[in-house]
Legacy VTK file of the C-alpha trace (Angstrom):
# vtk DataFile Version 3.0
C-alpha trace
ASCII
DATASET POLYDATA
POINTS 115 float
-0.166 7.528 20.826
-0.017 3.801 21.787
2.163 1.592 19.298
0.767 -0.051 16.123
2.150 -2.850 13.911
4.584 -2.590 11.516
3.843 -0.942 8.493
4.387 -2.760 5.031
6.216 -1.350 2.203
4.209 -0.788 -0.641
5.943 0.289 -4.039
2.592 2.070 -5.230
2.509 4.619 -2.548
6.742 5.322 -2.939
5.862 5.837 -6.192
2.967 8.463 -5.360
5.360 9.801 -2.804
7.881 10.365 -4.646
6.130 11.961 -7.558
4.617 14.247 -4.920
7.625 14.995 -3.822
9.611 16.033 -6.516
6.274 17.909 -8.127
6.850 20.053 -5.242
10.771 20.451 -4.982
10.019 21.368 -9.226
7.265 24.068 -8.735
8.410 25.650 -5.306
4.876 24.859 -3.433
4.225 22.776 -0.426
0.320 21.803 0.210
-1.259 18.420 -0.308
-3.004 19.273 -3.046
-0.731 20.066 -6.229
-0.678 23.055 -8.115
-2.905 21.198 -10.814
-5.155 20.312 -8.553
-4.636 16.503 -7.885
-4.933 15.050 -4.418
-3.361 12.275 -2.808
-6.266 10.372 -4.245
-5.725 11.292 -7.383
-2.040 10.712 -7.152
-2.227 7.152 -5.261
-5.143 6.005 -7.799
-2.627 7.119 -10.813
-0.005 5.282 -8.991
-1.872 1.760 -9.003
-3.134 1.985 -5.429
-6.791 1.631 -5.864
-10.446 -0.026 -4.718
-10.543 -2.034 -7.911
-10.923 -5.915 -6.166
-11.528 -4.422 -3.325
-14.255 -3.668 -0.676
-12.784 -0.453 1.239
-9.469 1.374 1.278
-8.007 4.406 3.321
-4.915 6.343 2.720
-3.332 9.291 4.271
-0.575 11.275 4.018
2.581 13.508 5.757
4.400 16.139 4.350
7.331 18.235 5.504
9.668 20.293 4.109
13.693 21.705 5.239
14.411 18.881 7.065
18.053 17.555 6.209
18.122 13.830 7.781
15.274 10.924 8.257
15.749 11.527 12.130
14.728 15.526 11.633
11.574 14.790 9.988
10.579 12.002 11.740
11.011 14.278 14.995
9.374 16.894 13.146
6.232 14.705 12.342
5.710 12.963 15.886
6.050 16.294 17.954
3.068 17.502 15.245
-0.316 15.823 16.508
-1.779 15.481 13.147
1.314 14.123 11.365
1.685 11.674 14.831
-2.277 10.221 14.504
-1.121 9.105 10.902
2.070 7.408 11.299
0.299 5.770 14.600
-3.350 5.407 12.858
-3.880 1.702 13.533
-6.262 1.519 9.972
-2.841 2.169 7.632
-1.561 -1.256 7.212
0.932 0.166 4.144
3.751 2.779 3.468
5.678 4.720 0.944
7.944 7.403 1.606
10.025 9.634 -0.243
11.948 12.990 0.111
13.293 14.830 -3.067
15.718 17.861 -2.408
14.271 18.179 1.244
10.506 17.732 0.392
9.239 14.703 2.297
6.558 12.625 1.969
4.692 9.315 3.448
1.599 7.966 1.922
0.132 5.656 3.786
-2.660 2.996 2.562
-4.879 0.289 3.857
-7.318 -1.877 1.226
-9.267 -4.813 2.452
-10.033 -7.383 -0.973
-13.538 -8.396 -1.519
-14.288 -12.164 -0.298
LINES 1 116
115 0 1 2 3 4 5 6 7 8 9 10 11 12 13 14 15 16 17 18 19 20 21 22 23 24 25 26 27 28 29 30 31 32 33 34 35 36 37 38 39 40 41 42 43 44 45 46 47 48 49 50 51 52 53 54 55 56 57 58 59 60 61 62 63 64 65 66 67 68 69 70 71 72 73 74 75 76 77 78 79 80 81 82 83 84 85 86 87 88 89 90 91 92 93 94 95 96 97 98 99 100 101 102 103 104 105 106 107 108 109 110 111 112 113 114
């Protein structure tokens, strides 16, 4: 995949992230979609990240699980074609990552404001 610009931190998506993250290192699981049945919508709306004031957002989202170091699942996600298009999708202009007891994941987020 050809490089993209930086991403920029965004506290609402760590926060989804994280809570992602740890939901899954608490109930044993690993899918995008909790056990309850919330999606990363769900869980980046709940966060804060959403289309209020705004006229179009995207998000997307990497997990990975086992990995012991930020170099692991970083290798683990760009050798993966899926998991490479989003950390190299030129649309995501934003970034939150987390990892709770080896359960990683990135949410990633782009939202354009209204004129």
């Amino acid at each position: 995949m050809p490089p993209v610009e930086p991403l920029r931190w965004n506290t609402m998506l760590e926060r989804s992230a994280y809570g992602h993250a740890l939901d899954m290192s608490r109930k044993k699981y690993f899918n995008h979609t909790s056990l309850s049945g919330k999606t990363i919508k769900n869980r980046i709306e709940e966060a804060g990240y959403t289309l209020s004031g705004m006229r179009t957002y995207a998000f997307g989202e990497n997990i990975a699980a086992g990995q012991k170091s930020i170099d692991q699942v970083m290798t683990s996600w760009l050798k993966s074609e899926g998991h490479c298009k989003n950390i190299m999708n030129n649309s995501f202009k934003e970034i939150g990552v987390a990892e709770t007891n080896l359960y990683w994941v990135q949410d990633f987020g782009m939202r354009v404001a209204r004129n």
